[in-house]
C-alpha angles and dihedrals in degrees: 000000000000093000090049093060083052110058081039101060091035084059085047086048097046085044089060104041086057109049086050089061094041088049086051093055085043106058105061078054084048093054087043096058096048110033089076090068091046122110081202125049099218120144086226108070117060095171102078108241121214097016114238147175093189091100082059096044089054091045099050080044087063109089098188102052100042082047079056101054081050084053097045083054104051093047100050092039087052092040088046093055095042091049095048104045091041097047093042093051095044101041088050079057104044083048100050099033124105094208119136117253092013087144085051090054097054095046092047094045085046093054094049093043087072092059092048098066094032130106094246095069098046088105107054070033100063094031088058102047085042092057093047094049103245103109104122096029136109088229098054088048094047088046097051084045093054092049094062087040099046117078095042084052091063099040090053089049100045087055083064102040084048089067096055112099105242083220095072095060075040098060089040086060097050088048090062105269120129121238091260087048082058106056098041094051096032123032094016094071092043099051091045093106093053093054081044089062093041090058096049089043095049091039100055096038093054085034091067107042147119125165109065096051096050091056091043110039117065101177116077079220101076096033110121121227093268088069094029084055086083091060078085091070128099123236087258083055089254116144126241097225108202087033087056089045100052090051093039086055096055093041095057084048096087091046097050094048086047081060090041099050101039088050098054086041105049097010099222088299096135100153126129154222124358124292107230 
């Protein structure tokens, strides 16, 4: 019986300790949600009070930061089609290929991927897309993107093409398709959650950052809301809290309705290839 009360108030225990630690990762999300409605910008007070759209109403004011949320758009659209067709197309072939040292070229193509997109590249980086006349423009922008993308997105495809039985684009040939037929009938609707996973991923990746667009782009007219987020700042650097909310709150819109969608549509089930 002893033992009984025990295990009940440890599990009462473990219920509230818990919930103390989920309540204080909540509430920064909870403040998020509310300080865009706020007339004051206090840590304290959660409830906006009194209730206001005025912070909206500056924010959609704001050229450059609403031409931002349209840049951001462009360039992660862009980097997310590039990613995906290239990756799809590369790791089939990677997959299907009967080329030596395949595996060394992923890994190797992996490794340097993480240098691409880092700060410590920016500069071969910026001298390349200058001589080649790109610097200021949304191409030059989606393309480094996609080299730093790029070569994860493979590996992470190729996982999922590995795990298609080469006998059932066999068995497609023999009954007359093409290789292209095949891979469009066969292996295409299969490795649909995995491109799935490499558009989410892309999207969110080129979605977030900073850094390459601001070394890229010159014209506050192609800079994407990442870079247009500091317009909420005041001339001393200090943040205009319910200003910064109201844009942070937008900005975080696209990203959320990717999850949304992606999760009414596929349901989590991001699993790949075919089982034999």
């Amino acid at each position: 019986m002893r033992h009984m009360f025990l295990r009940f108030f440890s599990r009462i225990g473990f219920s509230v300790f818990a919930s103390l630690i989920g309540a204080l990762f909540a509430l920064p999300l909870i403040w998020f949600l509310f300080a865009p409605f706020n007339a004051r910008a206090e840590l304290g007070l959660a409830i906006p009070n009194p209730f206001t759209l005025s912070n909206f109403v500056t924010v959609f004011n704001n050229t450059f930061a609403i031409r931002g949320l349209w840049n951001s758009l462009i360039q992660s659209v862009g980097g997310v089609i590039f990613v995906g067709v290239s990756a799809t197309l590369a790791a089939y072939a990677l997959s299907r290929s009967n080329m030596p040292g395949k595996s060394a070229v992923t890994y190797v193509l992996l490794l340097f991927s993480s240098v691409v997109s880092g700060s410590a590249a920016m500069v071969p980086i910026f001298l390349i897309v200058n001589s080649v006349g790109l610097i200021d423009t949304h191409i030059s922008v989606i393309l480094v993107f996609a080299g730093g993308l790029l070569p994860t997105a493979m590996f992470i495809l190729r996982d999922f093409i590995d795990g298609i039985p080469k006998s059932y684009e066999e068995s497609a040939m023999v009954a007359g398709a093409s290789p292209v037929q095949a891979f469009f009938d066969v292996a295409l609707p299969v490795i649909r959650p995995g491109i799935v996973v490499i558009v989410v991923w892309s999207f969110v990746n080129i979605w977030g950052s900073f850094l390459i667009p601001f070394i890229l782009l010159r014209s506050s007219e192609k800079m994407p809301a990442s870079v247009a987020i500091y317009s909420f700042y005041s001339e001393a650097g200090t943040p205009i809290v319910t200003l910064l909310a109201a844009y942070a709150l937008l900005y975080s819109l696209p990203v959320v309705a990717l999850y949304l969608f992606v999760s009414w549509k596929f349901g989590f089930r991001f699993f790949g290839g075919i089982k034999a």
